[in-house]
C-alpha positions as CSV (number, residue, x, y, z in Angstrom):
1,X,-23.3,-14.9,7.0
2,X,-22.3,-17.3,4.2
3,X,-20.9,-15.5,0.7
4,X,-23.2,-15.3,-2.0
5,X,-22.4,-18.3,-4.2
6,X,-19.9,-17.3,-7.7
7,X,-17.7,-19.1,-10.5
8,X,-14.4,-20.0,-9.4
9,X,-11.6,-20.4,-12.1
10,X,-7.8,-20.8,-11.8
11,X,-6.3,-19.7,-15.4
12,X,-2.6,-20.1,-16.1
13,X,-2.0,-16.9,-18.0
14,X,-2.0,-13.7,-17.8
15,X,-3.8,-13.6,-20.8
16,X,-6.4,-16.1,-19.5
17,X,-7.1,-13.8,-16.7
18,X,-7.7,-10.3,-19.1
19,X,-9.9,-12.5,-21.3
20,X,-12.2,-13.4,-18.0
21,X,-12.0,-9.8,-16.8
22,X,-13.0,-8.9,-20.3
23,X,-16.1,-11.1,-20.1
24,X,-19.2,-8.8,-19.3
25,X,-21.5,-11.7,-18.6
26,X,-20.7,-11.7,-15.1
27,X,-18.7,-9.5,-12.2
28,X,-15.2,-10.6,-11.5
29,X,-12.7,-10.6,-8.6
30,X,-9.0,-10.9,-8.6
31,X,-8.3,-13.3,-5.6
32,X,-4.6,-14.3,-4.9
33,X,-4.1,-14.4,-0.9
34,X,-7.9,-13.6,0.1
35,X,-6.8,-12.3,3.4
36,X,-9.5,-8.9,1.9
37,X,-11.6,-10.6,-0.2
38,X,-12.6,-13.4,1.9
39,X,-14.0,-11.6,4.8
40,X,-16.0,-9.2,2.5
41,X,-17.6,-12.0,0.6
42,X,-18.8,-13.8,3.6
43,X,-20.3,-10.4,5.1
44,X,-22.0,-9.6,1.1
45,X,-19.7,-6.5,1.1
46,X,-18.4,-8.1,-2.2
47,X,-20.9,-9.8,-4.3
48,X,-19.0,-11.0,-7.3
49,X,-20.2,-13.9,-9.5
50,X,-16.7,-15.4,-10.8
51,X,-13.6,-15.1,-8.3
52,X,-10.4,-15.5,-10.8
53,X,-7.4,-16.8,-8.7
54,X,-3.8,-15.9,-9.7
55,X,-2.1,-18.7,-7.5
56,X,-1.4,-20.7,-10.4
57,X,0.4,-18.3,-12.5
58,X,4.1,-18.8,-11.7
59,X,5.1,-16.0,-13.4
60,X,3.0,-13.8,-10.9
61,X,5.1,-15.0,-7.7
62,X,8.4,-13.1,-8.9
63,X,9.9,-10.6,-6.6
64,X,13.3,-8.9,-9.2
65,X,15.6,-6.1,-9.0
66,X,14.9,-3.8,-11.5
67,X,16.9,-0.5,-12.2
68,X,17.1,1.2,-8.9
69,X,13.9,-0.4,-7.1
70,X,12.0,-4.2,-6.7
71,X,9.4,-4.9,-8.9
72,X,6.8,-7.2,-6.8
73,X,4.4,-9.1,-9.0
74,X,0.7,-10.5,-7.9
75,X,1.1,-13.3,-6.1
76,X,4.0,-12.4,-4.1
77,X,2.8,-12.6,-0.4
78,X,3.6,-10.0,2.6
79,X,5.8,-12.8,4.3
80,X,7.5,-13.3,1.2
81,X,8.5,-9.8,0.3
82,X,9.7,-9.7,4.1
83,X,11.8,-12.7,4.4
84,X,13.4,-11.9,0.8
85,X,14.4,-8.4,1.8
86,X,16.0,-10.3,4.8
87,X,18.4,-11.6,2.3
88,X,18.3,-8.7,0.2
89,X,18.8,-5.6,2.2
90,X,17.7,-3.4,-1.0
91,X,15.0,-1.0,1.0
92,X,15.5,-0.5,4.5
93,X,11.8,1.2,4.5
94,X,9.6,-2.3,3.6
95,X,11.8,-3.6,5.6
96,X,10.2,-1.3,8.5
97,X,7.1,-1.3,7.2
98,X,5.9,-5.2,6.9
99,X,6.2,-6.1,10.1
100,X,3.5,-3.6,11.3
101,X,1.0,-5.3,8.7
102,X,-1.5,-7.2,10.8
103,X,0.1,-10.8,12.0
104,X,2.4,-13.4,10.4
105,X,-0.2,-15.6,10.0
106,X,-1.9,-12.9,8.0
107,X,1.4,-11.9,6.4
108,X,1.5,-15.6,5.4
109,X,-1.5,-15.1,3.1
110,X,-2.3,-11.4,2.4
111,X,-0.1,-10.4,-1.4
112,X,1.5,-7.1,-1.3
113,X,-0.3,-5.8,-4.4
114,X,-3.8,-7.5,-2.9
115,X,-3.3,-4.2,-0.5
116,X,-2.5,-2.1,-2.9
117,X,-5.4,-2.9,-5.3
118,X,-7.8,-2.7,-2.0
119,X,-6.5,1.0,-1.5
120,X,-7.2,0.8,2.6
121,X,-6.8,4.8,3.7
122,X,-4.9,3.3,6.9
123,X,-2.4,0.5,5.1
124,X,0.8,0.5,5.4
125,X,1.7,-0.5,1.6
126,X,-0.1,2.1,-0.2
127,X,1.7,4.8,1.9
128,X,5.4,3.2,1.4
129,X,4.2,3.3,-2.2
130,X,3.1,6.7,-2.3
131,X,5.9,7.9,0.1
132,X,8.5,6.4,-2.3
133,X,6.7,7.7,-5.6
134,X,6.4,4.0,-6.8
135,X,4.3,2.5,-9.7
136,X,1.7,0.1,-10.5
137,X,1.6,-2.0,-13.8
138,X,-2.0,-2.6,-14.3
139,X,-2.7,-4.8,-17.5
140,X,-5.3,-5.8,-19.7
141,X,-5.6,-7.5,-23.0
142,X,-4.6,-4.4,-24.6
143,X,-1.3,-4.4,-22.4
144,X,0.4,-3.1,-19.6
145,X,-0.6,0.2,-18.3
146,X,2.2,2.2,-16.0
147,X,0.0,4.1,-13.4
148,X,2.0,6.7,-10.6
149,X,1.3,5.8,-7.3
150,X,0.1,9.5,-6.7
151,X,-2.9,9.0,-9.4
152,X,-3.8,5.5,-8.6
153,X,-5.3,6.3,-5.2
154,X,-8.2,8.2,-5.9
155,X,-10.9,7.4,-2.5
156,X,-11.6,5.4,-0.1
157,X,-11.2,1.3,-1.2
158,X,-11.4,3.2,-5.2
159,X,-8.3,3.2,-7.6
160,X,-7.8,4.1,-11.0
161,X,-7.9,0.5,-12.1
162,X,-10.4,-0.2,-15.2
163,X,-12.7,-3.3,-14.7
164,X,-11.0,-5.0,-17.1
165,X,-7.4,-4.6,-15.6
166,X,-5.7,-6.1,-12.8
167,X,-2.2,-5.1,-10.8
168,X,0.4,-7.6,-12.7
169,X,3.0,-6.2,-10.6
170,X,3.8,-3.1,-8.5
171,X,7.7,-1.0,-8.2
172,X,9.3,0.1,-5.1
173,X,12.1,2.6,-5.6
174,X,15.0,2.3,-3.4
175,X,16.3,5.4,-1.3
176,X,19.2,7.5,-2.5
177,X,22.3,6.3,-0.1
178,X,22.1,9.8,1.3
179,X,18.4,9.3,2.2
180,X,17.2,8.8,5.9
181,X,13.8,7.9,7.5
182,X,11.6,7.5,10.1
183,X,8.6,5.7,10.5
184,X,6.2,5.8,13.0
185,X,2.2,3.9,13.4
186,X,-0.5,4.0,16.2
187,X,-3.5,1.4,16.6
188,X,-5.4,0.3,19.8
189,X,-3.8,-2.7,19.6
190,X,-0.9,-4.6,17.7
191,X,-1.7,-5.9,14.4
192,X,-4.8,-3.7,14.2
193,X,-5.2,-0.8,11.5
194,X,-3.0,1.9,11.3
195,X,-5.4,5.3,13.7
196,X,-2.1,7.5,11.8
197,X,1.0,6.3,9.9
198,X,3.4,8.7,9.5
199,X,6.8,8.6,7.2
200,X,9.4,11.0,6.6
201,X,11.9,11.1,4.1
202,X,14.6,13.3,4.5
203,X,17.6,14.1,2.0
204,X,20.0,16.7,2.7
205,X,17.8,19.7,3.3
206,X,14.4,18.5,1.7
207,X,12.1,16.6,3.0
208,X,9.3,14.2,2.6
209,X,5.9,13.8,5.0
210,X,3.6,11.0,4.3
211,X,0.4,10.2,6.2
212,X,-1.7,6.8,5.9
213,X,-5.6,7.4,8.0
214,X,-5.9,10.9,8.0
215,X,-7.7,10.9,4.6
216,X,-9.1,8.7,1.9
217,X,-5.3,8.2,0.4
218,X,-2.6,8.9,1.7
219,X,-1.0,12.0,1.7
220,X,2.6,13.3,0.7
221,X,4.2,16.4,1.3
222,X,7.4,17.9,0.4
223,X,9.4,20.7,2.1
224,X,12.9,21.7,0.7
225,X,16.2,23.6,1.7
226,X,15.1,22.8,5.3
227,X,16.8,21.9,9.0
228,X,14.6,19.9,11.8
229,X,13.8,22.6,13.2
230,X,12.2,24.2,10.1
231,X,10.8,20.8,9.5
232,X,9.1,20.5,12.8
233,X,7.5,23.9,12.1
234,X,6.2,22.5,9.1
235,X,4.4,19.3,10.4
236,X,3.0,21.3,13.0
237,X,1.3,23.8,10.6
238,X,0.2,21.1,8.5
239,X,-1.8,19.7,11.4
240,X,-3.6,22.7,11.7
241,X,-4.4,23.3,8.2
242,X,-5.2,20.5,5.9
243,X,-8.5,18.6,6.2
244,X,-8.0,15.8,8.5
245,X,-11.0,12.8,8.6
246,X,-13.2,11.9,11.7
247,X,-14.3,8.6,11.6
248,X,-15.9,5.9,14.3
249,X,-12.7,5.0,15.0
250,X,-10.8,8.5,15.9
251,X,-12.2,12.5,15.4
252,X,-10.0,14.5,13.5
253,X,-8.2,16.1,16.6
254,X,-7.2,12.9,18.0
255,X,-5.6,12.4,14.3
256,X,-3.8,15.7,14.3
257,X,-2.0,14.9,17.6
258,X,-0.7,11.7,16.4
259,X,0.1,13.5,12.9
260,X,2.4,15.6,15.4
261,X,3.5,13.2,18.2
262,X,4.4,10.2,15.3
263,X,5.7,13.1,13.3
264,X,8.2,14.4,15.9
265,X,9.4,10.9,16.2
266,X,10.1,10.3,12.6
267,X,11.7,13.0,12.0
268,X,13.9,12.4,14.9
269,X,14.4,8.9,13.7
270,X,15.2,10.4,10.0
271,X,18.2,12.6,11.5
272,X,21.3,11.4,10.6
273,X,23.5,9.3,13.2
């Protein structure tokens, strides 16, 4: 199939790009690495009649330090993020993370708030997000809106975004120096979507589950004043109780027993050396 044709416009401002989004005339869609969008227009999944590309804002390709965290804006590819935190050791767990993200070549071209903004149940970036209590910065002509990553998943490819707002830039906290992790991901084959994603935090005695594909957002649990053992106990009760999603690709079952076999191996991998 060929996509449905649409306006295409490039502004160079942020302000620009609220105006267009403002513009009821017509249906718009952010586009900045298309590595989403592009697929979904040729199949008519996405039938938008302007396509507003960020590429030429240079103030939407900044990766910063800010506070205790990285503040990634738009444009700021996957590959990007990833070779700068090569050089910039600030959080070991995107470090992890990106290179399970599809392929390079994808990497190459797919942003990092692109995935967050298209709110997959099975990405990796929205879990790290949520995992690591992060933030999005969602603005509009009226400003910038600070949205927790907790309330800005709300279903299945739906987010709390208003039509007339786009992600200007999204914050990763960094981990505590006393904070450990693991983090562990199963698909049929490399580079394909995460089946289950599982992260654990663990800081002193509390710790933090995360689970990307056994829902329609990711998932975060806490558990304090505990030992693995007491931890392991936990993630096995939590297989058995909370609503876990069957889908073409898995049933539920198969999903709890990769919630528990990539569990064990996080938390193992979150135990200190």
């Amino acid at each position: 199939m060929k996509a449905r044709g649409f306006d295409f416009v490039a502004p160079d401002t942020t302000q620009q790009v609220c105006e267009f989004l403002l513009d009821a005339s017509c249906e718009s869609r952010i586009i900045a690495g298309g590595q989403t969008l592009t697929p979904m227009l040729a199949m008519r999944v996405a039938q938008p009649s302007r396509l507003i590309d960020l590429s030429g804002i240079k103030e939407l390709g900044a990766i910063d330090v800010r506070g205790r965290g990285i503040s990634v804006s738009a444009s700021v590819t996957q590959s990007a993020l990833e070779d700068w935190l090569l050089k910039n050791p600030n959080n070991p767990i995107l470090s992890s993370i990106l290179p399970w993200i599809a392929h390079r070549v994808i990497r190459n071209r797919g942003t990092i708030c692109g995935s967050i903004a298209h709110a997959d149940p099975s990405a990796e970036l929205p879990l790290a997000l949520v995992a690591l209590q992060g933030k999005i910065f969602a603005t509009a002509l009226s400003g910038i809106r600070e949205i927790a990553a907790e309330d800005f998943f709300i279903g299945a490819l739906k987010t709390a975004l208003e039509p007339s707002e786009f992600i200007q830039s999204v914050y990763f906290p960094n981990l505590n120096k006393d904070t450990t992790f693991g983090f562990q991901e199963f698909g049929y084959r490399s580079g394909d979507f995460a089946v289950v994603s599982v992260l654990v935090l663990r800081e002193q005695h509390q710790w933090v589950f995360c689970f990307g594909g056994i829902d329609d957002v990711p998932r975060r649990f806490t558990l304090s004043k505990a030992n693995a053992a007491q931890a392991i106990e936990f993630l096995n009760s939590l297989s058995l109780e909370i609503t876990v999603r069957a889908d073409p690709s898995a049933t539920s079952e198969f999903r709890r027993h990769l919630m528990t076999s990539l569990g064990l191996r996080a938390i193992q991998q979150a135990q200190p050396q």
